[in-house]
Structure formats: C-alpha cells, structure tokens
DRENTITI-286722 format. One record per residue (C-alpha): residue number from 1; residue in one letter; z, x, y. Coordinates in Angstrom, 2 decimals. Layout:
REM DRENTITI-286722
PT num residu      c3      c1      c2
PT NUM      A       Z       X       Y
...
//
This chain:
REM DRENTITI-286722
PT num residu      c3      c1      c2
PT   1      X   60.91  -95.04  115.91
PT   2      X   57.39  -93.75  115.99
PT   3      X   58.10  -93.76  120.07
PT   4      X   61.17  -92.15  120.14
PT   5      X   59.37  -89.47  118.36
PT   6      X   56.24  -89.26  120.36
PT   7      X   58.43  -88.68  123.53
PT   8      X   60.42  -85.72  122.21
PT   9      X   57.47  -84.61  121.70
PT  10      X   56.73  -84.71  124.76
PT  11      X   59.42  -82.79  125.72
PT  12      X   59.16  -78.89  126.21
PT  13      X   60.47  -76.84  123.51
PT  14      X   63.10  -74.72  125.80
PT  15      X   64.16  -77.81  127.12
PT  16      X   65.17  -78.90  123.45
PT  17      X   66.65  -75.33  122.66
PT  18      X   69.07  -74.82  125.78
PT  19      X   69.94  -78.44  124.35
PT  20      X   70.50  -77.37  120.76
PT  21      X   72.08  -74.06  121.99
PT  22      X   74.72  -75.89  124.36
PT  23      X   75.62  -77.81  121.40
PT  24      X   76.80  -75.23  119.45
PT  25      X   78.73  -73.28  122.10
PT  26      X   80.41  -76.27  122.69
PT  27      X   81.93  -76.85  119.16
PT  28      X   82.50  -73.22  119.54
PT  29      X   84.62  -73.11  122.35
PT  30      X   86.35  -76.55  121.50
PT  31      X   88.16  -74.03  118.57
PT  32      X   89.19  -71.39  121.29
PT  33      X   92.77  -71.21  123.24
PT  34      X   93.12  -69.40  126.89
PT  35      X   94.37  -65.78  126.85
PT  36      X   98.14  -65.55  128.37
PT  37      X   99.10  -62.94  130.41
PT  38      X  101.47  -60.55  128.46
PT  39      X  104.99  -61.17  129.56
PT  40      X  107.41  -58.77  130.70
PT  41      X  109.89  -58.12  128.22
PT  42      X  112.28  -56.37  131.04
PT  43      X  114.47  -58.47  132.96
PT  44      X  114.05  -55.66  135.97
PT  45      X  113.01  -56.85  140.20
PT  46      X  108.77  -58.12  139.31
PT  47      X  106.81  -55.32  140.86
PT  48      X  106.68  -55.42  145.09
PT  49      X  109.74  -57.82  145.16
PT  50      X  112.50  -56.43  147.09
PT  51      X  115.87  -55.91  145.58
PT  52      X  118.98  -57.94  147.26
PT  53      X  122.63  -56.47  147.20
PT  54      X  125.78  -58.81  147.81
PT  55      X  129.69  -57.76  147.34
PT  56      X  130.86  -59.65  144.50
PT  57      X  134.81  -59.90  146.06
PT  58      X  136.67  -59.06  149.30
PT  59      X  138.68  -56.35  149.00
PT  60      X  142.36  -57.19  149.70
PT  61      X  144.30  -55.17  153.03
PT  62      X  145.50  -51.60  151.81
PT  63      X  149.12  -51.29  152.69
PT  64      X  150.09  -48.33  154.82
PT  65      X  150.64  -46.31  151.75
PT  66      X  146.58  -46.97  150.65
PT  67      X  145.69  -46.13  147.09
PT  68      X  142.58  -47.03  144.64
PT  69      X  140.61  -49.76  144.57
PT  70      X  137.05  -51.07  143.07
PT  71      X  134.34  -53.11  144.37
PT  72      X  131.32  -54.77  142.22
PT  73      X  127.82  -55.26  143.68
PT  74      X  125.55  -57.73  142.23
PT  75      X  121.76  -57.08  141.90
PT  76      X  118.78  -57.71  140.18
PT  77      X  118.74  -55.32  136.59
PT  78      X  116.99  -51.92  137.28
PT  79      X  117.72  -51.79  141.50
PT  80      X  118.33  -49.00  142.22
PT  81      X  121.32  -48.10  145.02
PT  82      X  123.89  -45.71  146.22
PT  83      X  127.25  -46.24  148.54
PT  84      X  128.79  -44.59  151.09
PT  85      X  131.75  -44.69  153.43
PT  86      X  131.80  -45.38  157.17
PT  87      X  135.11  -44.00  157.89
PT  88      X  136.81  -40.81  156.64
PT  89      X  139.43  -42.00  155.62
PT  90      X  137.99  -43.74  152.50
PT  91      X  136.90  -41.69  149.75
PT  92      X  134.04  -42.41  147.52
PT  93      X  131.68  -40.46  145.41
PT  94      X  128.74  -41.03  147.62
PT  95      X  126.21  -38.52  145.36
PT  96      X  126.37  -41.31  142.31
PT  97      X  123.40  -43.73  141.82
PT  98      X  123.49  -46.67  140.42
PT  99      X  121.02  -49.34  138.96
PT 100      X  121.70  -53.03  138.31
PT 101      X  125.35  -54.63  138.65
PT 102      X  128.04  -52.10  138.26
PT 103      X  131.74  -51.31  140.03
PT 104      X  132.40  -48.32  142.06
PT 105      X  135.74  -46.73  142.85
PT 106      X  137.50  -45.91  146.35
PT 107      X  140.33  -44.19  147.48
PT 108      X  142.26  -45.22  150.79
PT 109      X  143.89  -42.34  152.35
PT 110      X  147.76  -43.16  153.42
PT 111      X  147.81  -44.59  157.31
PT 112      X  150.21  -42.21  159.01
PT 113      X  149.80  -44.74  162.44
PT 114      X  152.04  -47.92  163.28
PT 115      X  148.68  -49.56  164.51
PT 116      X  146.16  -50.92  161.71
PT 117      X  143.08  -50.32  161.10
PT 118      X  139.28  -51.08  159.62
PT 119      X  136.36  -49.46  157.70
PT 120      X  133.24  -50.08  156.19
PT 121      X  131.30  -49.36  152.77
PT 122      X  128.00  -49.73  153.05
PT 123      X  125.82  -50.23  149.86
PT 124      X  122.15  -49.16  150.41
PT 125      X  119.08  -49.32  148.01
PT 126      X  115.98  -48.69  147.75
PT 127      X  113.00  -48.76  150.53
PT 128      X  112.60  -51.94  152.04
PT 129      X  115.69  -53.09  150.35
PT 130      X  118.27  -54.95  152.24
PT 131      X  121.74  -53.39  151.97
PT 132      X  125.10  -54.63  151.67
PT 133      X  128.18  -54.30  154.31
PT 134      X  131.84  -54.56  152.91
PT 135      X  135.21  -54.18  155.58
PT 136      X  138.20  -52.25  154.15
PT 137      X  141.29  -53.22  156.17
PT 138      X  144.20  -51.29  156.27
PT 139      X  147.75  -52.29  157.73
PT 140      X  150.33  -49.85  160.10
PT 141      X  153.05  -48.45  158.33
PT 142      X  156.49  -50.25  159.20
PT 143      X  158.43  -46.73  158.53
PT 144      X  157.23  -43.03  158.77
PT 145      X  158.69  -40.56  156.87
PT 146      X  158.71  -36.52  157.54
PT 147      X  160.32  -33.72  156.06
PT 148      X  160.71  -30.24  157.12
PT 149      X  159.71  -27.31  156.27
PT 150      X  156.49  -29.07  154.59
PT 151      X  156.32  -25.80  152.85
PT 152      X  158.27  -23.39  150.78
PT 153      X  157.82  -20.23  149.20
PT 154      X  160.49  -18.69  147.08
PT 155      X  160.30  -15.63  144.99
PT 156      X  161.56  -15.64  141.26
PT 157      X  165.50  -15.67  141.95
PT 158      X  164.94  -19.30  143.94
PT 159      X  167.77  -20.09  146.12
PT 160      X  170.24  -17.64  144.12
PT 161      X  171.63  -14.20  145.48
PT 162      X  172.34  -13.43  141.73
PT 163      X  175.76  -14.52  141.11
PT 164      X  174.97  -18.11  142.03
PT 165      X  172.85  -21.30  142.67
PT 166      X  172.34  -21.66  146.58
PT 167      X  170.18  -24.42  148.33
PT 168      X  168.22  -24.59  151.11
PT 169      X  167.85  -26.96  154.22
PT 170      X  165.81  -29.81  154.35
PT 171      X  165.30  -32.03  157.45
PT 172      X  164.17  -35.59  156.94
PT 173      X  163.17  -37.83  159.62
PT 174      X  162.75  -41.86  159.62
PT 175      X  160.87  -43.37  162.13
PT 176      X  162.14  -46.54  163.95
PT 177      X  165.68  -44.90  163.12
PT 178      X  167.04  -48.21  160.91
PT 179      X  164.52  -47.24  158.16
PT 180      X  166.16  -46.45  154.68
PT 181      X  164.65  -43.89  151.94
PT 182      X  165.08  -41.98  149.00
PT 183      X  164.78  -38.30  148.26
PT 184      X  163.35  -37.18  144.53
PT 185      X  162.10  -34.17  142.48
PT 186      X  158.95  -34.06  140.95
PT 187      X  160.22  -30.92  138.53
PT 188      X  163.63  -30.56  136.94
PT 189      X  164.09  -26.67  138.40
PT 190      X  164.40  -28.03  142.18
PT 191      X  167.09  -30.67  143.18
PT 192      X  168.96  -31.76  146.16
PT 193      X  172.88  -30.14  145.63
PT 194      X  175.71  -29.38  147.74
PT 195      X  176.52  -33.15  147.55
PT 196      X  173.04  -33.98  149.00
PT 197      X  172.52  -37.68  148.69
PT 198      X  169.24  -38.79  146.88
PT 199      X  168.92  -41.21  149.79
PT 200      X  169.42  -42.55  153.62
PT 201      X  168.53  -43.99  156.57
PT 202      X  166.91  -42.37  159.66
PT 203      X  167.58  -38.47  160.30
PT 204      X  169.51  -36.20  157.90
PT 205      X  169.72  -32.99  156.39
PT 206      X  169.58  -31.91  152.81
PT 207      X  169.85  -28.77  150.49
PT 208      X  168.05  -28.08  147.61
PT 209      X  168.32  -26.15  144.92
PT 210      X  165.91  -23.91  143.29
PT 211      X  166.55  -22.15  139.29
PT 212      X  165.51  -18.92  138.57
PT 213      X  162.16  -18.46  137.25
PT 214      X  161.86  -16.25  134.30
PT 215      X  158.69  -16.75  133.45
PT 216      X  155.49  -14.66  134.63
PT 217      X  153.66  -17.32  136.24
PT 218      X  153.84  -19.52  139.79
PT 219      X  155.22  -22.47  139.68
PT 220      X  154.49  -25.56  142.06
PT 221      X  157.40  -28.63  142.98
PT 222      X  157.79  -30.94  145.23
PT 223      X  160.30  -33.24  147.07
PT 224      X  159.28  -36.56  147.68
PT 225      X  160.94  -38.58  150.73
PT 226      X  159.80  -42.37  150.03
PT 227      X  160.47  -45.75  151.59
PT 228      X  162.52  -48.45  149.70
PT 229      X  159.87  -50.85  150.08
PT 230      X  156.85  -49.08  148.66
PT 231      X  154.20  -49.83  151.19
PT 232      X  154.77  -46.90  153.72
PT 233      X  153.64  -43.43  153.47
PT 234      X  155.54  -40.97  151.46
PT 235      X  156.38  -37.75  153.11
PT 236      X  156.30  -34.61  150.54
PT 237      X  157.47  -30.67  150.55
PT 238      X  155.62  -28.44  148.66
PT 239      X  157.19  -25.79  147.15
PT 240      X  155.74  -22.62  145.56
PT 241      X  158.28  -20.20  143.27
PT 242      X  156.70  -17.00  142.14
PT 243      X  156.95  -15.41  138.42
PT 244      X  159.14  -12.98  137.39
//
C-alpha cells in the first residue's frame, strides 16, 4: 500500500488531472445519443435528383371519326412538367403545368384520308429532366361523307315564299359508292321534306326545309350526314337563318 502510494506520488499532477478529467467526460458522454438529421416531411424528388416521366397506358387507335381521350403520367410528387403535341391534328392544352402524377386530356381531329396515320405527345419537365414520348395512332376512314352547299344562309322567311313551306337542295356524296348513311337535324325548324329520305347509299339529293323565324335573333342548324357504322367522319351543313 505504502508503495502504491509513494509512486502516484511520483506521478505529475497534470498527468493525474487529464486522468481525472477524462473520467468524467466519459460518464458524461456514455448518457448522450447522436443528433439525426431532420427528415423531410415531403415526399417531393430529394434536392439535385432528376425527375423521371413514364406513360402510365397506351393509348388505343382513334377510329377515323377521332374523339377524346386521356393519358396519365407517373412521376415523383412535386415534378414539375408540361405536354405538348407533335402533330396538328391532336389538340391539347399545351399552356397547363402540372406537378406530380396527374391525367391530361386530348382531342383527335376526324381523319378525312383513306390512309392511316401517327402522332406523338411528348411530356417534358423540368431541366435536366428526361421526358416522356407517347404514339397516337389513328386509322383511314372506310367511307367519306360530303354534303353540299357546306353552308347556308337564309333570311327570316326560310325556304317559304309566304304562302308555303319550300326546301332546298342538298347534295350528298359517299365515297367508295356502296357506302350507306343517314341524314339528321340537329334543330327541329330545319328538316329534310319533299319525301327526302333520312338515309342512303352513295350519291343523292335532298331538300330541306327551313320554318319561319319570328324571332329577333340568328339562329344556327345543322344537317348531319353520318355513316351507319360510327367510325367514319361525319359530314355537316351549317346553316345560318336571320331574325325577323
């Protein structure tokens, strides 16, 4: 004992003291835990990652008639991205943003052609961002339908002289020749007469009836010349009747 003591003694002081004061940090920091990070509590692209696009679904083949459809993008929450349309004939709002996931409308103008054809929306985000590519297919049109005059403007009496209800012609066409299709009125105050049938096949001609408009304001109608089967382009006349 009495030599244990003698050589501590022997020891320097600030030796003992950086001893002593290790000590205590020690049982100090034994009673500490390690500072986390805060975590992000949005689920958004982390900072300097680039956002990805992808087309959720292929869009089905228009049919010669085209129409509306929708496509969805997929992307990480917050991205940032806008769309546009590679060929004129597909209509989209191309000033709208977007950010995250979300579904954007189109409109597919009718294909007046026998021969198909193809398109593109492109989806593009921000910089450094890749984009997304999606083909819109469209088929030819098995019939095509005309009908002529395209345009008609009739003052207040319509067709009448004033005693009566007259008509005026109509030429519809059918292209190949074999191809059936109806005739209707979009308004009840113009309608084909003078035994007109409300449908045919290939080339005819039909009269139409317009009423007397007593009112002061235009009024706008129109004849629609459609294919049985739905998927073809209609062919429309527009007629304008003025107010009394």
């Amino acid at each position: 004992m009495l030599h244990s003591v003698l050589a501590m003694r022997s020891v320097p002081i600030a030796v003992l003291l950086s001893v002593a004061l290790a000590g205590v940090l020690g049982c100090t920091a034994s009673h500490q835990t390690t500072p986390t990070a805060p975590s992000d509590s949005t689920s958004g692209t982390p900072p300097g990652e680039p956002c990805t696009f992808s087309i959720v679904e292929t869009l089905a083949p228009f049919n010669a008639s085209g129409g509306n459809g929708t496509t969805t993008v997929s992307t990480q929450p917050n991205c940032r991205w806008g769309v546009s349309a590679a060929s004129p004939w597909i209509s989209i709002d191309a000033a709208r943003t977007f950010a995250g996931p979300a579904t954007f409308p189109l409109v597919v103008e009718a294909n007046r052609s026998f021969t198909g054809r193809s398109g593109t929306i492109e989806v593009s985000g921000q910089a450094g961002s890749a984009g997304a590519i999606e083909a819109v297919t469209q088929r030819g049109a098995g019939c095509l339908y005309s009908i002529d005059p395209p345009t008609l403007t009739r003052p207040w009496l319509g067709t009448s002289d004033g005693s009566d209800v007259g008509g005026f012609e109509a030429h519809v066409h059918a292209e190949p020749a074999s191809c059936r299709w109806t005739v209707t009125s979009t308004v009840q105050w113009m309608y084909p007469t003078f035994g007109s049938r409300p449908e045919g096949t290939g080339d005819a001609t039909i009269y139409v009836a317009m009423l007397w408009n007593s009112a002061p304001s235009t009024r706008v109608g129109e004849l629609v010349v459609a294919g049985l089967s739905g998927v073809n382009p209609d062919a429309h006349l527009v007629a304008t009747q003025t107010g009394r």
